[in-house]
N, C-alpha and C positions, 0 to 999 in steps of 0.2 A: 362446551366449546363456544365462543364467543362469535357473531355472527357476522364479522369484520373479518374474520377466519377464511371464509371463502370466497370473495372478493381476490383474484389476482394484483399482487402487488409486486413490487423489484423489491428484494433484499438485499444486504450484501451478506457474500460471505468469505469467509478469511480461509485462505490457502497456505498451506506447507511453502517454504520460501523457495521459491522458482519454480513453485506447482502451477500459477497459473494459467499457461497454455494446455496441461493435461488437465486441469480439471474444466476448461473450458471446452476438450475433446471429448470427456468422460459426459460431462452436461449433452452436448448435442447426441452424442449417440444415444442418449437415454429418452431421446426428443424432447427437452426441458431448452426452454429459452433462455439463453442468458446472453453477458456482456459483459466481454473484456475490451475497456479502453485502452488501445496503443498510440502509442505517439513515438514520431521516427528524430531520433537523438543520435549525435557522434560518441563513436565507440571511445572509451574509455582509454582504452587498453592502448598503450605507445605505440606497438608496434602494428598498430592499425589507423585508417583516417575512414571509416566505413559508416552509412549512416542504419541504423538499425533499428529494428520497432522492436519498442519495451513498453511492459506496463503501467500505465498513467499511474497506478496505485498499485505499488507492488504487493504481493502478499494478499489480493482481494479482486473477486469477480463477482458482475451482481448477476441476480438469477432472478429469473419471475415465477413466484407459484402461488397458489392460494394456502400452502403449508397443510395440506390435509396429510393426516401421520404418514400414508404412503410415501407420496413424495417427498416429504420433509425426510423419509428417513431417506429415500435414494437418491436424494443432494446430497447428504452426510456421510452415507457409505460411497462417494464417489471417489476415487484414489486423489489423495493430494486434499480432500475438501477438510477442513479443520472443525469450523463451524459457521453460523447466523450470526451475526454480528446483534446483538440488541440489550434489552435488560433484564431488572428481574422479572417483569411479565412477561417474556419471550422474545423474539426478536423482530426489530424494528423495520417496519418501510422504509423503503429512500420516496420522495416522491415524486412522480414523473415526470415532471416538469424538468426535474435535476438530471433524469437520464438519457430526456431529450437534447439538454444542453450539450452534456458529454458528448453525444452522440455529432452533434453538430460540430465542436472543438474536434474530433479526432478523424472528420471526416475532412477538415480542411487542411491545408500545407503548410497554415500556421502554427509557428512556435508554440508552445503551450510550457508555461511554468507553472512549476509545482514545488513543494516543502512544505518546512513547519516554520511556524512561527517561536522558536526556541525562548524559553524563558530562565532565568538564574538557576541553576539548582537542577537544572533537566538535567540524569540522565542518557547521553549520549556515546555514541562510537563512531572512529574515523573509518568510512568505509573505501577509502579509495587515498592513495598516493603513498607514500612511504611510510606512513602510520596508519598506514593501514592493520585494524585491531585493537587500536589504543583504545580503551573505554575509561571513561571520565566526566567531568559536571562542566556542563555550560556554564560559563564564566560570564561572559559580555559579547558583543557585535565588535568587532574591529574594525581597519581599515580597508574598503575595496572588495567588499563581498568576502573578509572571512571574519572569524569565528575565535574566541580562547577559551580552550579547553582547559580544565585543572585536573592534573592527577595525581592519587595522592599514592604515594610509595616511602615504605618507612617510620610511616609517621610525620611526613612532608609532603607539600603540595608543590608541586612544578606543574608551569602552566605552558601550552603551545599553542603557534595559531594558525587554524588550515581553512581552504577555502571552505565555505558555507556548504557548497553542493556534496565536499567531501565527507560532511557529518549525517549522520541520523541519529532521529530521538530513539531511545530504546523504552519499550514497553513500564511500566509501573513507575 
């Protein structure tokens, strides 16, 4: 075991999609420090104007351990916990500096943005508005914060174009 090993460090680790608050209840009960960034956003949904706290990073909560196999394993058997985010040598620190920041952005009433930086060829699906579901390739940037997606059906590509916020990159 490498001696960097027992040093407490923040991880991230990747959640079941909308696991985040229970594994963030699973964490504390198990008295393991961790930290989900929220930030308060207007609800989505039409028939609502309500403002709501969600997670800064969906899908990921960080956690501080030194990874010795005990706890590494009751991070990982925690309901909703997926995995450590990191490489093939194991998984990676964040470092503190960056969770302090967090810390300080979600403490304050400032707005806070977030996204990807979308490139040709990404990947992507509309999560949010009437197309919601479509899956398809980033195309380009458009006019006024959206986005053209290409889909291909048939053996033909048609392309649409939806707000920015409405898109996510999809994994691989």
């Amino acid at each position: 075991m490498r001696p960097d090993r027992l040093i407490k460090a923040w991880y991230v680790l990747h959640t079941k999609s909308r696991f985040e608050n229970v594994v963030t209840e699973g964490l504390l009960k198990k008295s393991l420090e961790c930290f989900l960034p929220r930030v308060i956003v207007r609800s989505k949904r039409r028939d609502r104007r309500l403002l709501i706290k969600v997670p800064l990073f969906p899908g990921y909560v960080f956690v501080r351990t030194d990874l010795n196999p005990a706890e590494h394993l009751e991070i990982l058997k925690t309901t909703g916990a997926v995995k450590l985010i990191g490489n093939s040598l194991g998984p990676v620190p964040v470092p503190r500096e960056t969770i302090d920041s967090l810390k300080i952005m979600v403490a304050t009433d400032s707005p806070v943005t977030t996204g990807y930086a979308f490139r040709r060829g990404d990947r992507v699906m509309v999560v949010n508005g009437p197309l919601e579901g479509v899956v398809g390739i980033f195309e380009r940037y458009g006019n006024k914060g959206r986005v053209v997606v290409q889909i291909e059906a048939l053996g033909q590509y048609a392309a649409v174009e939806v707000d920015v916020e409405d898109v996510t990159k999809l994994p691989g």
